[in-house]
Backbone bond lengths (Angstrom), bond angles and torsions (degrees), N, CA, C in turn:
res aa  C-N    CA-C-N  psi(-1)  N-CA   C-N-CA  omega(-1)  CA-C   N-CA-C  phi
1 X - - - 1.440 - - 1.516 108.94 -
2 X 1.221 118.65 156.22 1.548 129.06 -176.76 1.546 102.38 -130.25
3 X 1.391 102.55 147.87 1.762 118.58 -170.50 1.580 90.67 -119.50
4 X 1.354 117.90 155.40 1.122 138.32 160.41 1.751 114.91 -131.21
5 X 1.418 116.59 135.39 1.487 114.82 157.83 0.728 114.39 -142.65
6 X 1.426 122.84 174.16 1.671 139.07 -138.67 1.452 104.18 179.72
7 X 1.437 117.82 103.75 1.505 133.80 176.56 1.615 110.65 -89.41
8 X 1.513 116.39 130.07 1.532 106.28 -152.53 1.641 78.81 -148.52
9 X 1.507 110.00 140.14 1.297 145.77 168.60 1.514 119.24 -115.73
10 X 1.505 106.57 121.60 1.396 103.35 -156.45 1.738 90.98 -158.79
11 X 1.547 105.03 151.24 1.625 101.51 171.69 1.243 139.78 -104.29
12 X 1.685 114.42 31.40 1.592 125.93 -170.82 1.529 77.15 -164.64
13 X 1.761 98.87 106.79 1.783 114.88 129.96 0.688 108.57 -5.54
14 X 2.227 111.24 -103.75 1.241 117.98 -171.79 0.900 129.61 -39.86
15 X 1.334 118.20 -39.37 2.099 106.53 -156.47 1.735 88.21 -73.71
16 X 1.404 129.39 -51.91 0.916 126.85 -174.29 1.776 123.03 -28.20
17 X 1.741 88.55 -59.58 1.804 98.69 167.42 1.066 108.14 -46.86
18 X 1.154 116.41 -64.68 1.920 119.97 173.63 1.341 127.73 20.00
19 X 1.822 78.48 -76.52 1.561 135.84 -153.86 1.787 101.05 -75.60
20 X 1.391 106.22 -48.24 1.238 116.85 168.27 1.455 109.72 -60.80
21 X 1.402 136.40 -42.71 1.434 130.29 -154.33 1.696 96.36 -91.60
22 X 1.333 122.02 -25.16 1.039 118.00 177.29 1.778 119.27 -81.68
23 X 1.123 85.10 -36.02 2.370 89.38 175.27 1.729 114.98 -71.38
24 X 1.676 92.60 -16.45 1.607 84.19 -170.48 1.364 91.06 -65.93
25 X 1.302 143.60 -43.44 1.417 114.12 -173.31 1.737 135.60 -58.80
26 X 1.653 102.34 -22.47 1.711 107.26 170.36 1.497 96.85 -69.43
27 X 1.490 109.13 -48.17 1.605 99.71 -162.43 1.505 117.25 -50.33
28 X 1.407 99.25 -27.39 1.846 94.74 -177.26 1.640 108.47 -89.00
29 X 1.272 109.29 -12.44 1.460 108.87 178.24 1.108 116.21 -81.58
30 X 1.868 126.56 -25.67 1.273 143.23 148.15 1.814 108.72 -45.45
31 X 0.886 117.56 -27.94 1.642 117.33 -173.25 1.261 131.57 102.92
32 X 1.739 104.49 2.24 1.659 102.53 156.60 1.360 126.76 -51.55
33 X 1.175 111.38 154.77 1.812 123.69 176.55 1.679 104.54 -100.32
34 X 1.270 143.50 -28.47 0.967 158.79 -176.57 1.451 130.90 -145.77
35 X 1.531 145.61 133.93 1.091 152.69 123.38 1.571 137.48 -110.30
36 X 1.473 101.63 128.89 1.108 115.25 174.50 1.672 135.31 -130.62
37 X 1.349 112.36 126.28 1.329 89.40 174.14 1.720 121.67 -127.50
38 X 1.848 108.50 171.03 1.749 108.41 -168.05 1.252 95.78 -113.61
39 X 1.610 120.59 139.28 1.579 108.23 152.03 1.508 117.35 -76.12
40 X 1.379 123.90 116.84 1.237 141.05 -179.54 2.257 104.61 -76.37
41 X 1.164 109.03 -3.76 1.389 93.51 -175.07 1.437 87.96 173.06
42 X 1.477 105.36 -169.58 1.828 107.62 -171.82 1.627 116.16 -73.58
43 X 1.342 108.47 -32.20 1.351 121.20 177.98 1.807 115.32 -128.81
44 X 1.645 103.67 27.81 1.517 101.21 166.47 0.961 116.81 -128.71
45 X 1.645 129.77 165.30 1.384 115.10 165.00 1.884 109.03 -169.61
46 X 1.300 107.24 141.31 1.403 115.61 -173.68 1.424 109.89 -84.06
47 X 1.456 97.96 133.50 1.458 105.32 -174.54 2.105 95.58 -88.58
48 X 1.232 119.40 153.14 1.867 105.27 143.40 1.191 106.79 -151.87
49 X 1.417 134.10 125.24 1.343 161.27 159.25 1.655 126.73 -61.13
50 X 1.268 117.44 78.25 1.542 105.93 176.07 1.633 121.13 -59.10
51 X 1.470 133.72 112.74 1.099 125.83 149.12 1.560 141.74 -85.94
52 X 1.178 117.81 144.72 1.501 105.87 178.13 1.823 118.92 -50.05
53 X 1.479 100.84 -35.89 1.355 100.57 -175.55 1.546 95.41 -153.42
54 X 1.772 121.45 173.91 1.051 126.90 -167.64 2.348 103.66 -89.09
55 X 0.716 74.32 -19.76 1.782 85.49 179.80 1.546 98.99 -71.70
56 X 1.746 130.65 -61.28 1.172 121.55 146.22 1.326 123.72 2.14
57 X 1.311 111.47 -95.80 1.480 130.88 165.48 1.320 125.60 -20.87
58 X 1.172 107.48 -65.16 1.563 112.97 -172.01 1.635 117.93 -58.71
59 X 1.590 102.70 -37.24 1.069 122.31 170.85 0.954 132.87 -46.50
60 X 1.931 124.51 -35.34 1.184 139.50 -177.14 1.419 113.86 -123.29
61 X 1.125 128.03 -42.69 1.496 127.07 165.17 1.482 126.72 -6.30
62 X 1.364 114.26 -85.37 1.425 110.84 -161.77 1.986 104.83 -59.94
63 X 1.452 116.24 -20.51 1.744 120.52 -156.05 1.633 76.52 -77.22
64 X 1.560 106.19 -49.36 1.642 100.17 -168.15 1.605 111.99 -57.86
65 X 1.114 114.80 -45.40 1.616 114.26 -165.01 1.662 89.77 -62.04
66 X 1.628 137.67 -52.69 1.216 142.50 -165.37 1.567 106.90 -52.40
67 X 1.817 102.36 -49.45 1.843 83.81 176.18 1.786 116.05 -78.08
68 X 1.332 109.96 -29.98 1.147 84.18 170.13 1.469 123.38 -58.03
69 X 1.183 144.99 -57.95 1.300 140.87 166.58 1.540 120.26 9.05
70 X 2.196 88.70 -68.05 1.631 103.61 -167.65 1.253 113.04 -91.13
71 X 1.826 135.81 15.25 1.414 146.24 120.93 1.559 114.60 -31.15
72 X 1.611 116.93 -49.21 1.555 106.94 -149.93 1.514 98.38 -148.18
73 X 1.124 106.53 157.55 1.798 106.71 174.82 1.982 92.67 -87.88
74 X 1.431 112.69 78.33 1.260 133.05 137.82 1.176 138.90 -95.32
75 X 1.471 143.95 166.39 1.385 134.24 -176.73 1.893 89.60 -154.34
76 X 1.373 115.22 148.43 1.354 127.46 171.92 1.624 106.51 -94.41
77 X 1.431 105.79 128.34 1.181 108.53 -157.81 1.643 113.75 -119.77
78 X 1.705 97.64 -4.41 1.488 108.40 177.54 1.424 97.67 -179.02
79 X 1.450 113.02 152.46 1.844 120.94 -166.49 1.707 94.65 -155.80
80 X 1.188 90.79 121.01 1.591 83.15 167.32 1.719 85.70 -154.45
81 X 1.481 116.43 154.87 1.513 129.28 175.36 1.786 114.18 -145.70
82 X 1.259 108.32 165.78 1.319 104.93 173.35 1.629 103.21 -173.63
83 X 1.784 118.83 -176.44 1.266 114.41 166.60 1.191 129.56 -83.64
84 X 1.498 117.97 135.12 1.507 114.00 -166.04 1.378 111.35 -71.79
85 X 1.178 126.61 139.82 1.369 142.76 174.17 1.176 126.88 -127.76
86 X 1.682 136.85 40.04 1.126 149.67 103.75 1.852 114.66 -143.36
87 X 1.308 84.67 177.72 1.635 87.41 175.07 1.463 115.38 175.48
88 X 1.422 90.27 98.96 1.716 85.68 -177.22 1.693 114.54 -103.92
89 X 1.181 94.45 93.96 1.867 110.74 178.19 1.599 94.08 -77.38
């Protein structure tokens, strides 16, 4: 499996949650297995994306990060991903 994250600065919580409750449905139609996200501060918060595989990912990533964007006055502020190597669900 492959993880993706994406640190995003934005100026409304809510709309942000929003923004999240509304993409989880592309994201799974893209072929994630999981999304979740943390608020990292008052106006930040880390996105991370489980994929089945990294080809998955690549595939859908940047279109996803782009609509989220044009949902919310957000901006991506850091992205880094890799293969997951544990996970105790």
């Amino acid at each position: 499996m492959f993880a993706t994250f994406t640190d995003w600065e934005f100026s409304d919580m809510d709309a942000m949650t929003a923004t999240g409750e509304a993409m989880w449905p592309k994201v799974q139609a893209a072929g994630a297995l999981s999304f979740k996200a943390t608020a990292t501060g008052t106006n930040t918060a880390r996105t991370m994306i489980v994929w089945p595989d990294s080809a998955t990912a690549q595939a859908a990533i940047d279109g996803l990060r782009a609509a989220a964007m044009e949902m919310t006055d957000t901006k991506a502020t850091g992205i880094t991903a890799g293969e997951l190597m544990l996970d105790f669900s």
